[in-house]
N, C-alpha and C positions, 0 to 999 in steps of 0.2 A: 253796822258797827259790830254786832254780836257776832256775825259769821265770818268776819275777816280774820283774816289768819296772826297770829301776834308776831311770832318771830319776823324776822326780816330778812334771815338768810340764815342759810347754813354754816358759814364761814363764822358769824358770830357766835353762832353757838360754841361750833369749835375752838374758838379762841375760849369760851367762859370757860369750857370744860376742863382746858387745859391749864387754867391759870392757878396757878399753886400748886403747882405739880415738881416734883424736885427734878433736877436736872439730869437722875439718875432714870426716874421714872419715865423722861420727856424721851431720854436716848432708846429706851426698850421700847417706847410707843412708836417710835418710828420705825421699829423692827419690826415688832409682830402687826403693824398696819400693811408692812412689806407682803406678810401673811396670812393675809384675810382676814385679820382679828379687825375690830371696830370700838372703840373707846363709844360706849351708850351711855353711860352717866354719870357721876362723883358723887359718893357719900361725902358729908362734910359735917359729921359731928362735931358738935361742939368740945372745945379744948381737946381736940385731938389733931391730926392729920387728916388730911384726903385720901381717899378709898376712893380709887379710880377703876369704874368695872368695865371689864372688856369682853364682847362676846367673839366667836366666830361665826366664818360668813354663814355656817348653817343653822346657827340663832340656836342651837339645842346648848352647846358650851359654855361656863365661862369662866373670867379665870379673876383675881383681883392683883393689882399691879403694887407690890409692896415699895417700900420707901428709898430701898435701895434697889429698886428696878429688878430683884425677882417676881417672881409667877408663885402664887397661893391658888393651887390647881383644886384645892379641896377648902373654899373659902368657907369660913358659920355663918353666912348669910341668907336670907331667904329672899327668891324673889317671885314676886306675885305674876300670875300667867296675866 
């Protein structure tokens, strides 16, 4: 029980990740997916929006996906190694 894996697919996750994400946000993920970017996780503070972070494929970048589906290349967030 402790060592099994919890998720159940990747497709799920993908769908969690991507749900409340505005329609603006969903069209630019489909582009820069086009280019190696990878949607890794969602911020989702409270009474705000989702903060959707995208890295590229060489994991050193990354960018956050604002609301109207521009790139925040220089985000204030910090992420832990």
């Amino acid at each position: 029980m402790y060592g099994r894996e919890r998720r159940q697919s990747g497709e799920l996750d993908t769908a969690a990740l991507r749900a409340g994400l505005t329609p603006a946000q969903l069209n630019a993920l489909g582009t820069l997916e086009h280019f190696g970017w990878t949607l890794r996780f969602v911020r989702r503070p409270m009474f705000r929006d989702p903060i959707p972070v995208l890295f590229h494929r060489d994991g050193k970048r990354f960018v956050v996906l604002e609301a109207d589906g521009t790139l925040n290349e220089a985000p204030d967030i910090k992420i832990r190694d």
